[in-house]
Steps between C-alpha positions, in 0.01 A plus 500: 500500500143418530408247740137351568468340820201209617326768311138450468193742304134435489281730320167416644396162546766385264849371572756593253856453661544284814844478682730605238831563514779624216757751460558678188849583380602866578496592118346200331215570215276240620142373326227445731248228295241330590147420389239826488341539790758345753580814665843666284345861496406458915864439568610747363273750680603337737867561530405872388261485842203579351365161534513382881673175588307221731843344586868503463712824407644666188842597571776733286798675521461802762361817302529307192226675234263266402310624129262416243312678249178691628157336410357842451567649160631834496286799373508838476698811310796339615764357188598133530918626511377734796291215709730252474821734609274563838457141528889533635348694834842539618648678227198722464490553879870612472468734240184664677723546810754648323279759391446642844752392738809754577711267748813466316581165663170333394540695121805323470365177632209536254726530221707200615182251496408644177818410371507127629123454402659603134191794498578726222504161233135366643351709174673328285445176672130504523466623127695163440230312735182741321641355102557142581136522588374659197483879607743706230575847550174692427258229706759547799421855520117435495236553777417144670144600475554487064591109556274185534508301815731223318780787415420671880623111612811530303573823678448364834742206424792750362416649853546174674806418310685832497456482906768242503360342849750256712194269393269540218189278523308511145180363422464356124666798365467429141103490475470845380808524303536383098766245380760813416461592884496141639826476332634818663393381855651143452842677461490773746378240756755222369765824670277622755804558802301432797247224656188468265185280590278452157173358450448359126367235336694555149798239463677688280535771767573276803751311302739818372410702844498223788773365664259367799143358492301533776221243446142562697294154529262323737569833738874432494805681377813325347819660343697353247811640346474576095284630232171365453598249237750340769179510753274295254754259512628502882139457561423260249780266663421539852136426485630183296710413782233567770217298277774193466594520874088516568460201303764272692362644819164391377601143360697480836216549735292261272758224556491547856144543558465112275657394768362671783137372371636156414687413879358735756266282628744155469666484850839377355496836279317711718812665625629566163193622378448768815908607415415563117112690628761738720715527189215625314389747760832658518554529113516867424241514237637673138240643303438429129528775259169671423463584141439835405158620489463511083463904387152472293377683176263362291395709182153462380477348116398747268291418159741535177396817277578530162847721406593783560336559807623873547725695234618883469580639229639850490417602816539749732440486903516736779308728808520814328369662175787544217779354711502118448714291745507201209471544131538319206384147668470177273436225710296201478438232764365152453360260765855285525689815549730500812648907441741670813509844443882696614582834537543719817236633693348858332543385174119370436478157565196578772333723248539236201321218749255718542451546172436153439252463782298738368543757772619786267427506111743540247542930384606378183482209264302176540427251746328223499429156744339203443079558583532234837817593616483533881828626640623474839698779593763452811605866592741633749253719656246234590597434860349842559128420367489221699270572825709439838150434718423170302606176461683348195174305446275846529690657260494233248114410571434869366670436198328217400099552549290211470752262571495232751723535826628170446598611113659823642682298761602279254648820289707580791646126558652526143700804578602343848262700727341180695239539778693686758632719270148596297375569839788760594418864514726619166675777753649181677587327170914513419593676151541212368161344590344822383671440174299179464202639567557747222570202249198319654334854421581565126420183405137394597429538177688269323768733325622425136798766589679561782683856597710461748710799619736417817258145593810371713486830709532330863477150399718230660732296277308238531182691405682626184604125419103412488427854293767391241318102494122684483593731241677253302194260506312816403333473154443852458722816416749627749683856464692521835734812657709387758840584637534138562722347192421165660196556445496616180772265377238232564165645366581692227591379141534845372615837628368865419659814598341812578728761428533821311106539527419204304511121507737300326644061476800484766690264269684271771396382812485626893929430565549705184275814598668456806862519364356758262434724837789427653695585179336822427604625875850406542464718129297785676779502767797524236323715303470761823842416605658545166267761328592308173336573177557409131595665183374457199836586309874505504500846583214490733686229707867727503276812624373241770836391608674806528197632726556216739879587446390823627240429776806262608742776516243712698390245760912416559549899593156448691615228682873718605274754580242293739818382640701826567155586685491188717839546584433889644229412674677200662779715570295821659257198680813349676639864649106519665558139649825534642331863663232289605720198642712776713307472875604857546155585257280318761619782753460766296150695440224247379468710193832449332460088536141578295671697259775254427229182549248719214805535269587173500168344433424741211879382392431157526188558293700647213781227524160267454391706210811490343532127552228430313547796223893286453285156482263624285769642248734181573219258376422734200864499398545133568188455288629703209797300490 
């Protein structure tokens, strides 16, 4: 249970919550929404404390752990499998103990904990966690210092996730993470066992994670029960109700104050008119429903160029001499093009934009673009060129010399960034305003193609509703990566995958690729589970058979065996517990209770070994069946 109390936070001069009050289900997934800037990522410093509340309390279960994923990325000689086991500071704190302590009693209360905290499978578990995200074996067992900042990000969110908090708080999760990954998360989270608090602005998320919405607006907090979808609507029909109930109010109050003005000063009505003035006075005003402040983007027109305006042929792309990351790229774009490009993150897709902006040249082959082309290039690692010390309208002043400050204002309004915004220092700016500026940015000069890689990165659902609009009205070329299939469902008439170090059609469209991922795991999985191959022949296939015959015949005897073992262990473990329930040992020497407490740890250990040595060979088995 998390409960927020007349709870109050102003950062600054600026109010963002005011007197609210809600209480979270003990283990409900709940979406926190709301409009960028309204104060989402405060709150939840907030309940993690590093934010300090003007009013109010945060309240949760007594020594209840409260988790989320840390905004520093991880770095160092240290492996991704090995950071993210630590991230479980109990189990690692256990195991260091156990490594130095000689008190009997606490051995065998070390082993005990380790045993309900399910210890010796974490491994496994977080190599689970590491491959959903995109790390296989080898990048697993890689320094963090030989990954980027995005993979470092994916690291820190296994961490998060492995710790298994009472209550996980996570803060637009997805924005580093391809569409492979963002379809690993929306199932692990969908089963997530505990309380779970998530920031996100992607519908397709909230509405297969969320079974609670927790809505931020006009610095208040409201819950409603459901997925998003079910929230669109409950708030769709309330606000109807409210406007219709305003309205009669309103028509109400008119009717009385007709006659108020028409009688008060007749003395036959006068009493009348003073009773229906009182009425008025005591009428609990309802307010009318405010529309929605309209999410802006405005694309400037570019002049039409003659086809094609860029084309490879044959060509090679990468960072270092001799090793291409792409080859063998045919590709041609044309001003009406609308192009999504899939596949999952490491496979090029970064390196082919690049490409195309003219930011590396081709090793190989031939490229060539139109003589006028002006590209604008959103990348993800933008945010960081921006200067923190200036304001929205500083930065964008320096980017477009000679202009008027009225023009470069008027730049700014098209991408939503009105006066008080354009005079904000960018440091104060939310990641979603930032990620207007950056639009604003790349396209002062009137772009006849747009890269965008990640553009919805931190922007509001509403904000991604205007982005669709702008870049549909858009009459230049658009080649967009995104793990947002709304997104791309809605933008893009054609599909290119980046896979096996080239670029190829994706023939289908963004619910097919993502059946196609879906499909090729649950194969993956079988694949591992089964260890199935095919044959080529008759003969091939009998060989095949009667080795799985065999492997069948040898996990049965291993599975007798594993069980003959559990059972002597058991057996000698129970004759040191009935020695250890007799009082008489507690008046003996100190010594022999240490002994008999040591021994039964370390047999409790083995019976946990062998455990999971019987599992392991009873899945195998059942899988051969």
């Amino acid at each position: 249970m998390l409960a927020l109390n007349d709870l109050s936070i102003r950062i600054g001069s600026r109010l963002l919550i005011e007197n609210a009050s809600v209480q979270l289900p003990e283990r409900g997934r709940v979406g926190l929404v709301g409009r960028n800037g309204t104060g989402k990522s405060t709150l939840l410093k907030a309940i993690l404390g590093e934010v300090a509340i003007e009013a109010g309390a945060i309240k949760h279960r007594r020594n209840a752990r409260i988790g989320t994923v840390a905004q520093e990325t991880p770095s160092g000689d240290q492996t991704p499998l090995a950071h993210v086991l630590a991230a479980n500071t109990e189990r690692t704190s256990l195991f260091t103990e156990l490594e130095t302590t000689e008190d009997g009693n606490r051995i065998a209360a070390i082993h005990e904990r380790l045993s309900d905290i399910d210890a010796n499978a974490a491994p496994a578990r977080v190599a689970r966690i590491l491959a959903g995200l995109g790390f296989d074996e080898e990048t697993q067992n890689r320094p963090l210092e030989t990954f980027s900042g995005g993979w470092r990000m994916r690291v820190a969110l296994a961490a998060g996730l492995f710790s298994e908090p009472d209550f996980l708080l996570l803060d637009e999760p997805t924005n580093h993470l391809d569409l492979e990954a963002t379809i690993w998360l929306e199932g692990y989270l969908a089963r997530y066992p505990n309380g779970l608090l998530l920031v996100s602005h992607d519908k397709d998320l909230l509405n297969r994670v969320a079974d609670g919405i927790l809505h931020l607006e006009s610095q208040s907090l409201t819950y409603y029960a459901g997925n998003f979808e079910r929230f669109e609507r409950t708030r769709r029909e309330k606000n109807a109700q409210q406007q219709a109930t305003f309205e009669r109010q309103q028509a109400e109050r008119k009717h009385i104050q007709a006659f108020v003005d028409r009688f008060r000063y007749k003395a036959s009505k006068a009493r009348q008119a003073q009773s229906r003035l009182k009425m008025l006075e005591r009428m609990e005003p309802i307010a009318a429903v405010t529309g929605d402040r309209q999410a802006k983007f405005v694309f400037p027109q570019p002049t039409e160029l003659a086809p094609p305006i860029f084309e490879l042929k044959s060509a090679s792309v990468g960072y270092e001499k001799n090793n291409p990351i792409l080859r063998n790229l045919d590709v041609r774009l044309d001003m009406d093009d609308r192009i999504a490009l899939l596949g999952a993150n490491g496979n090029g897709k970064t390196t082919f934009l690049r490409l195309i902006a003219g930011e590396l040249k081709e090793m190989s082959g031939h490229a060539s673009r139109h003589g006028k082309l002006d590209v604008g290039y959103f990348a993800q690692d933008q945010f960081d060129l921006i200067d923190p010390t200036v304001t929205a309208f500083q930065h964008l002043a320096e980017k477009m010399p000679g202009v008027s400050d009225s023009k470069v204002r008027g730049h700014l309004g098209r991408f939503g960034l009105e006066q008080e915004k354009a005079n904000t220092k960018t440091c104060n700016l939310s990641g979603g305003e930032k990620a207007r500026l950056v639009l604003a940015t790349i396209t002062t000069q009137t772009p006849h193609l747009l890269l965008l890689d990640e553009p919805t990165n931190h922007l509001d659902i509403d904000a991604r509703g205007a982005l669709v609009q702008a870049l549909n009205d858009f009459e230049g070329a658009v080649i967009l990566v995104s793990h947002d299939p709304n997104l791309v469902s809605l933008v893009a008439d054609r599909l290119w995958i980046i896979k096996d170090h080239t670029c190829t059609p994706f023939d289908g469209d963004v619910s097919d690729y993502r059946k196609q991922i879906l499909d090729d795991t649950r194969q993956a999985r079988r694949q591992d589970r089964l260890g199935t191959t095919t044959g080529d022949s008759r003969r091939e296939d009998r060989r095949k058979r009667a080795e799985l015959r065999s492997a069948r015949a040898k996990l049965q005897n291993a599975v007798k065996n594993a069980e003959k073992e559990m059972e002597r262990i058991s057996t000698e473990r129970d004759k040191i517990s009935a020695k250890l329930s007799d009082p008489k040992i507690y008046e003996g020497p100190t010594a022999d209770f240490a002994k008999l407490a040591k021994q039964k740890a370390e047999l409790d250990n083995r019976l946990a070994t062998a455990e999971s040595n019987w599992l392991e060979v009873q899945e195998a088995l059942e899988a051969n069946a």
